[in-house]
Every structure is written in C-alpha cells, then in structure tokens.
C-alpha positions in Angstrom: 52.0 112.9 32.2 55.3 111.3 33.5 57.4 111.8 30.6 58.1 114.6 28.2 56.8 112.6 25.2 53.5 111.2 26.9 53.0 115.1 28.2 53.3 116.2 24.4 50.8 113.5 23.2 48.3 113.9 26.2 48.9 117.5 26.7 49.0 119.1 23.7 47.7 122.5 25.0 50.1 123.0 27.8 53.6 123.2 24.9 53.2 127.1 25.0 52.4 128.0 28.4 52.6 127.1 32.0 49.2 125.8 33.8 49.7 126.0 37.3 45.7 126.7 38.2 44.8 122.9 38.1 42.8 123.9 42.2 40.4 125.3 39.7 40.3 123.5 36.3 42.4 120.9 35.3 43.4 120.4 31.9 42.0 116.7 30.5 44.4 114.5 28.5 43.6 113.8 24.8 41.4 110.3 26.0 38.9 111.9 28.0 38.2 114.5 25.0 38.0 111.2 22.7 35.3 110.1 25.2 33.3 113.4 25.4 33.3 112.8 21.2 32.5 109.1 21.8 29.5 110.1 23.9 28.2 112.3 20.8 28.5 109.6 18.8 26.5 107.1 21.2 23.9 109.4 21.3 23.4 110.0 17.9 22.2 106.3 18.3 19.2 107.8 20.0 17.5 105.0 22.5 19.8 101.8 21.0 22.4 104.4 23.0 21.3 103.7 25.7 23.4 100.1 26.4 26.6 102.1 25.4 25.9 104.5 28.2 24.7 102.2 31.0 28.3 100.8 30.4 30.1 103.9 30.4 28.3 104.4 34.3 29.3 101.1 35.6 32.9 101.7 34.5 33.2 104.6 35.6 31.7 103.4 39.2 34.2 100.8 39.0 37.5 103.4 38.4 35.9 105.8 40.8 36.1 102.7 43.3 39.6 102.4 42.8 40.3 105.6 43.4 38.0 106.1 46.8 38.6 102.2 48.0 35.5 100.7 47.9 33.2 98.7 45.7 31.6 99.9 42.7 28.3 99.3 44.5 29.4 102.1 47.0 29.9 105.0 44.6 27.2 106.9 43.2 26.9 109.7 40.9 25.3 113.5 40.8 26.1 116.3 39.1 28.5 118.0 41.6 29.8 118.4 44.9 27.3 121.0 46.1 24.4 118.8 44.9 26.2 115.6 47.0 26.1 117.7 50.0 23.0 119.3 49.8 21.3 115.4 49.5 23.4 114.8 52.1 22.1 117.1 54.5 18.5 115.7 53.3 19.6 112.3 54.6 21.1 113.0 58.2 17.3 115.0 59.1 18.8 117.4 61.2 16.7 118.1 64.4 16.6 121.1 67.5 19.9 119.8 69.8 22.2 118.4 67.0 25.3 119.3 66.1 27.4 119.9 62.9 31.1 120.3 63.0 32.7 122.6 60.0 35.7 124.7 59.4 37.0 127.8 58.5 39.4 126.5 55.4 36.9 124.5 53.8 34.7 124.9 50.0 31.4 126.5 50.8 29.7 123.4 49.0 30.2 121.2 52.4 29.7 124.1 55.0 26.9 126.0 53.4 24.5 123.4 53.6 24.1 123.3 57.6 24.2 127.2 57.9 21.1 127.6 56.2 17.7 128.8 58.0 15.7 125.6 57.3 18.9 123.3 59.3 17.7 123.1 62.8 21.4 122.1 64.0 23.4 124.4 65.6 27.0 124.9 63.6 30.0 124.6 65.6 32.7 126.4 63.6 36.5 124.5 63.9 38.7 127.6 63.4 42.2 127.2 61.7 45.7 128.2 63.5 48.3 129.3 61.3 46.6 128.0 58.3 46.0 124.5 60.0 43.5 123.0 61.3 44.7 121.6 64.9 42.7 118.0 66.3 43.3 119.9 70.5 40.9 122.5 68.6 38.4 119.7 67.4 38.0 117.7 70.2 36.3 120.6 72.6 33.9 121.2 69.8 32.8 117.5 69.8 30.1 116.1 72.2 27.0 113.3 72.5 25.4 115.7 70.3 28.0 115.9 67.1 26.1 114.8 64.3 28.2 115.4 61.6 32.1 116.3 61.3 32.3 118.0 57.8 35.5 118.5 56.6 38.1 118.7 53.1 41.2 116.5 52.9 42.9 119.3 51.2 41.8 123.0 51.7 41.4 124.4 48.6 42.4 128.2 50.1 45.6 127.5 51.6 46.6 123.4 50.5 46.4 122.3 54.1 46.1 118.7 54.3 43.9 117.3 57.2 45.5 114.9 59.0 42.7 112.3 59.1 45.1 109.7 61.0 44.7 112.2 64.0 41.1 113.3 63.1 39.2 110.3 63.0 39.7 108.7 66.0 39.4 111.4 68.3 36.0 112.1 66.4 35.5 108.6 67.6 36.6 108.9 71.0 34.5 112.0 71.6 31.1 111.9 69.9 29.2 109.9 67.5 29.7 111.8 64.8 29.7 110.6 61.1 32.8 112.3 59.0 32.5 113.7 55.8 35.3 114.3 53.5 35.7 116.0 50.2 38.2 115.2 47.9 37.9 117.7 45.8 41.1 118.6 45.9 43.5 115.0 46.3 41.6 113.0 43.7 44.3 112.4 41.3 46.7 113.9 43.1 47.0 112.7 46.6 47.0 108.5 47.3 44.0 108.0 49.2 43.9 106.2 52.5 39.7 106.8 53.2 39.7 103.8 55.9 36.7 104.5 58.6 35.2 107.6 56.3 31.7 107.7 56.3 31.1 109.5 53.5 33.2 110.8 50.5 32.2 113.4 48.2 34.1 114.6 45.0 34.0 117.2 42.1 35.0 115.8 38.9 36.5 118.7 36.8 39.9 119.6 39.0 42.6 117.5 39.7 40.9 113.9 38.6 41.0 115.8 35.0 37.4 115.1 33.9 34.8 117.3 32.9 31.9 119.7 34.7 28.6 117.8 35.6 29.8 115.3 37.8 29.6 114.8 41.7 31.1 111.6 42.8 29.6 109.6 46.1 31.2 107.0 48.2 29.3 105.6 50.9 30.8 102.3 52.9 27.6 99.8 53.2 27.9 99.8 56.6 27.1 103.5 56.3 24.1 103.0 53.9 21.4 103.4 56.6 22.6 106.8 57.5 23.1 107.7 54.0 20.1 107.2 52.1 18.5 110.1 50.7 15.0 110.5 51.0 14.2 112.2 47.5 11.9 111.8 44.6 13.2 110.3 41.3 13.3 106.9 39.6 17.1 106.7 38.8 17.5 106.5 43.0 14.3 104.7 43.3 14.0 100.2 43.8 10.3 100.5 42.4 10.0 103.2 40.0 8.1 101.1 37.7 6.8 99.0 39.6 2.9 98.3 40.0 2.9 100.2 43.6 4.8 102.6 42.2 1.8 105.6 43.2 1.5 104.0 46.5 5.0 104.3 47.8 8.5 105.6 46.6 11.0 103.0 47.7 14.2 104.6 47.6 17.6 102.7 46.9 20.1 102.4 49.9 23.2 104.4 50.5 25.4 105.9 47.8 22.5 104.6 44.6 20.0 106.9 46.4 22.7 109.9 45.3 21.7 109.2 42.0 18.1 110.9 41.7 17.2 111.4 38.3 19.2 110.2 34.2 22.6 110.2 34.7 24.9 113.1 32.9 26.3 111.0 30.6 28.1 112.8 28.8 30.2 113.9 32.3 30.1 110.1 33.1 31.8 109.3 29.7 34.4 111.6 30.8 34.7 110.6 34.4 35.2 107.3 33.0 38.1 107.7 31.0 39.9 110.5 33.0 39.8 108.3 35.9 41.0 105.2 34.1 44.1 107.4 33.1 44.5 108.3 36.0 44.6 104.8 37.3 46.8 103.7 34.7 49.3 105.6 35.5 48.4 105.5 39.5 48.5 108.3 41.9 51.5 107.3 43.8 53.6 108.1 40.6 52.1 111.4 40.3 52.7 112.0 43.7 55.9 110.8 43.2 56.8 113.8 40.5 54.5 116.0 41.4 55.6 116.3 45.3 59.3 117.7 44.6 58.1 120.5 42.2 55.9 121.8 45.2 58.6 121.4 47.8 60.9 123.8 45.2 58.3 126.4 44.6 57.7 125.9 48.5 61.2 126.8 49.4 62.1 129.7 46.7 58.9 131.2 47.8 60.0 131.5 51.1 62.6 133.7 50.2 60.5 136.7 48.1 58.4 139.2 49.7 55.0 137.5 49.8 53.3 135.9 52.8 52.5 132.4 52.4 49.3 130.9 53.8 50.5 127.0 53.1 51.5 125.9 56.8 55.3 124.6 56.2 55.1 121.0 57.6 55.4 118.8 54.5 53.0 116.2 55.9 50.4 118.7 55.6 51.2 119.6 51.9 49.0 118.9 49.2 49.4 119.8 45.4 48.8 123.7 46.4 50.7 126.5 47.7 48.7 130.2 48.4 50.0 133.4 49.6 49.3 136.9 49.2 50.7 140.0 48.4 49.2 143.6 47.9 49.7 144.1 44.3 48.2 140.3 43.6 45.5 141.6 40.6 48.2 143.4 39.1 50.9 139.9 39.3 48.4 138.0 38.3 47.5 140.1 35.1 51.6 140.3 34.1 51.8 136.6 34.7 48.7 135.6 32.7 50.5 138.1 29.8 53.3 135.5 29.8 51.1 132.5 29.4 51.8 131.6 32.8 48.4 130.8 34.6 47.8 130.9 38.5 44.8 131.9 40.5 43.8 134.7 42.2 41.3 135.9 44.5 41.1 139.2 46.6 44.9 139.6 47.3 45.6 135.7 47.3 47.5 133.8 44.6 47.5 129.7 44.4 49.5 128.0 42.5 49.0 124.0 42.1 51.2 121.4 40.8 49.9 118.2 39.3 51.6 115.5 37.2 51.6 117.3 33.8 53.9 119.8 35.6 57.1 119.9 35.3 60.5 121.5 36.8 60.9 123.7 33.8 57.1 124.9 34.5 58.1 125.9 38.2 61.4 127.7 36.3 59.3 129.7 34.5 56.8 130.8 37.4 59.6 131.7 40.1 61.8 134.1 37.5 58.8 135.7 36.1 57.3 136.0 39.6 60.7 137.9 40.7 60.8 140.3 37.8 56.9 140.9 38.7 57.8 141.7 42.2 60.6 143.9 41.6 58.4 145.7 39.1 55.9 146.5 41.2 57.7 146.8 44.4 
C-alpha cells in the first residue's frame, strides 16, 4: 500500500487501471481474499468449524477496537450500517416531544431511520452552508428535548469532514443529546480521535477494504444503558439457553445486544484480516500518502471548468473530492473507457484517494479529465 512493490503484491488488480471510487467500494488486498478462502475452508469443517470462527469474531472485535478506540468488549457486529441504525433507533424508544438532530450531507442509512411514520420524534434538519456543516447552525437546533445528534465524520456527497472538536461540546453545552457518528467513510483512511462519542457505527466494504455483510458497533460502557437493543435473538441474548429462557428474554448490554442472531462469518473473516492490515500498516501512514494526492487533485481542479462541492479548508478534507458538471454521465463514461474509475451520480462526480493511490494515479485522472472537458465543451 505504501510502496510500489507492496501495492503490486497486495494490489494486483489495480496494475492496469486507476481506481479512484474507493467512497463506494474499496479494493481488498490479497490477505483479506486469503481469509474469505480460509472461511470456505473452515466451513467445510461443518460444526468442528465452529471454534475456528468464534476466533475469527473475537479478533476481529479486537482490530475493530483499535481502530474505534475502545475495548473489544465495546464493539459489536451486524450486517451493515443501515441494520446498526435501524436497532439503534429501537434502543433510544423515541416518544411524542423528542428530538433528533440530522443533516442534509449525510448517508440515508443514519437519517432515514427517524423520518419514518412509526418515529414519534420530531426531525430537526441541520442544513449545510457551502458544502459545510456550520456548529452556529447546530446549536439553535439543540434544546432539553435533543435526543439524538446523528451525524457522518465524513460526508460521503461532498468529503466534508465534521469538525467533532467544535461539535461535541456544544452538543454538550446545549442539550442532552447522545451523538452518533458514522464512519463509514474515515475508517482506514482518516486517524480516529472518537473521545466522548456515544455511539459509532461503520460499513465494512469501503475504505476499511473488507467485504459486504458487515456493520461494525462501538458503544463506550458508560453508554451501554442507552444502547441496548431490545430485540429477539440468542446471539444478543444472556439466557438464550437457559432454563427461563420461555419466561423472559434477557438481552446482553450495549454494543453485544447489536449482535441479534449467527454472526456473518464469512464478512467477519474478512473484517478480520482487512482490518489487521490496516493496522499494520496504521492509518496515520496512509493518511500520511494519501493526504498530498488529494490536496493536488484539490488544487488542479480548481483550475478546470467544473464546480466543486468539497468546501476548500484542508481541515475539513477527507479522502474525497465531488463536483459537478453538465456533461458528468458522458465524462464518466469516456473516463471508465480508459480504465480510469470515478463515481457518478446525477451530474456529480467523486473521486476518492486512499493509500493504494498514487501520484501517477492522480496524473492519469487530471490529463484525461482535461481532454474529456475540452471534448465535450
């Protein structure tokens, strides 16, 4: 990932073409496909498998830990972010007179939950200026009644980082709101500083490089009260088996109560190892290359006809840049003919930059993005 050679031996896939589309899918390295294989083989095992797995979840609860800074005891494990959310919202047991805080940049997976007819809150909607989201703008929209302040670290529409160092304690100040953040978009990317979070939600299949089927967890203990999702299962549940069992469903505190029914193992195997290599390497180093490739498509962009969405203060930067133009379908298609592989969505293009990027990859996109745009200017 940091090195021509280690790219060639992880990255076999990318030697022919340039992947900048990473917001969407990522592109695993060669170890997490081993560990899909591995998986197949464990299970092949049948029920003496079943060791092998359980030891594939508890490291991969321990590398996830690393990467959100808690304990392994405070990560659970779904099946995605939209699933994380939606047993989220089952938790908090929304009444008449509370109040939910989301935004206008964010995923639908954490803002669709509390829009829907059966949440008795009342949505207050923090709208974006410029492409950022302002904390002046948050704090009128906070009260006694704030609930819940739902928000992305990084948009994935525009890359706009939220400033949590501002956020949080004027969330604080101002309501008793818990936070939610996803981090869809930084994990394995951006270092994580998740101090005074409340809860942390994650897909698995973008920027941490792992595979669908996974929804990663984090809930502080001090937060497991609040967090504990009042669901059927046994995976989630302390007596399951137990002799009471049809008497009572005792369900497991905090981020374990996530986890409602057998594990998707063959995800987890993946999670496991992606986020091990990603740990091995360490996100401050991919930051580290990563960072100045976004800066230099940041700055030649500036100078072609497209309007950028990405708000131009680097501390708000992510790993993504979006803007549009009004031939986007048609420079998307004549970059995707050149093996060069952005995304697009009605008349908005988003490039991303991770650490199996590199300035020859950035090269490649800006002088085929000029001949696009004089072509179809």
């Amino acid at each position: 990932m940091l090195t021509i050679e280690t790219r060639q031996r992880d990255f076999p896939s990318l030697a022919e073409r340039v992947y900048l589309n990473t917001s969407a899918e990522g592109i695993p390295p060669l170890p997490v496909i081993d560990a899909l294989a591995q998986y197949g083989h464990d299970k092949l095992l049948g029920m003496d498998g079943r060791a092998l797995h359980e030891a594939q979840w508890h490291a991969t609860r321990q590398e996830v830990a690393t990467l959100f800074g808690l304990t392994a005891e405070e990560v659970g494990i779904c099946s995605c972010s939209s699933e994380a959310f939606n047993l989220a919202a089952l938790a908090l047991q929304l009444t008449d007179g509370d109040e939910v805080v989301i935004n206008d940049l964010d995923f639908p997976a954490g803002a669709t939950p509390w829009l829907l007819p059966d949440c008795r809150a009342t949505v207050r909607l923090w709208k974006s200026r410029d492409g950022a989201l302002r904390t002046e703008d948050l704090i009128p929209l906070l009260s006694p009644r704030t609930r819940l302040v739902s928000t992305s670290l990084v948009s994935f529409y525009n890359g706009f980082r939220v400033p949590l160092a501002e956020i949080i304690p004027a969330v604080r100040q101002h309501s008793p709101a818990l936070v939610a953040v996803d981090v869809t978009q930084a994990l394995g990317r951006i270092a994580l500083d998740l101090h005074d979070i409340d809860l942390i939600i994650s897909s698995t299949h973008k920027w941490l490089l792992a595979s669908h089927g996974g929804g990663l967890v984090g809930v502080p203990k001090s937060r497991a009260a609040e967090w504990t999702v009042p669901a059927g299962g046994w995976f989630n549940l302390q007596n399951a088996f137990d002799a009471n069992r049809f008497e009572r469903a005792t369900v497991k505190p905090g981020a374990a109560s996530f986890s409602v029914g057998m594990p998707s193992y063959a995800a987890i195997y993946c999670i496991a190892a992606a986020s091990k290599y990603i740990n091995s390497i360490s996100v401050p180093n991919i930051a580290a290359q990563a960072d100045p490739l976004v800066r230099q498509c940041l700055d030649e962009l500036k100078r072609l006809p497209v309007t950028l969405l990405t708000p131009a203060d680097p501390q708000t930067q992510s790993g993504i840049i979006s803007f549009l133009h009004p031939q986007a379908e048609q420079i998307h298609r004549q970059l995707h003919s050149q093996n060069i592989h952005v995304m697009h969505h009605a008349g908005r293009l988003r490039v991303a930059l991770h650490g199996y990027n590199t300035a020859a990859d950035v090269e490649r996109f800006l002088e085929a993005l000029k001949q696009v745009l004089n072509n179809v200017s």
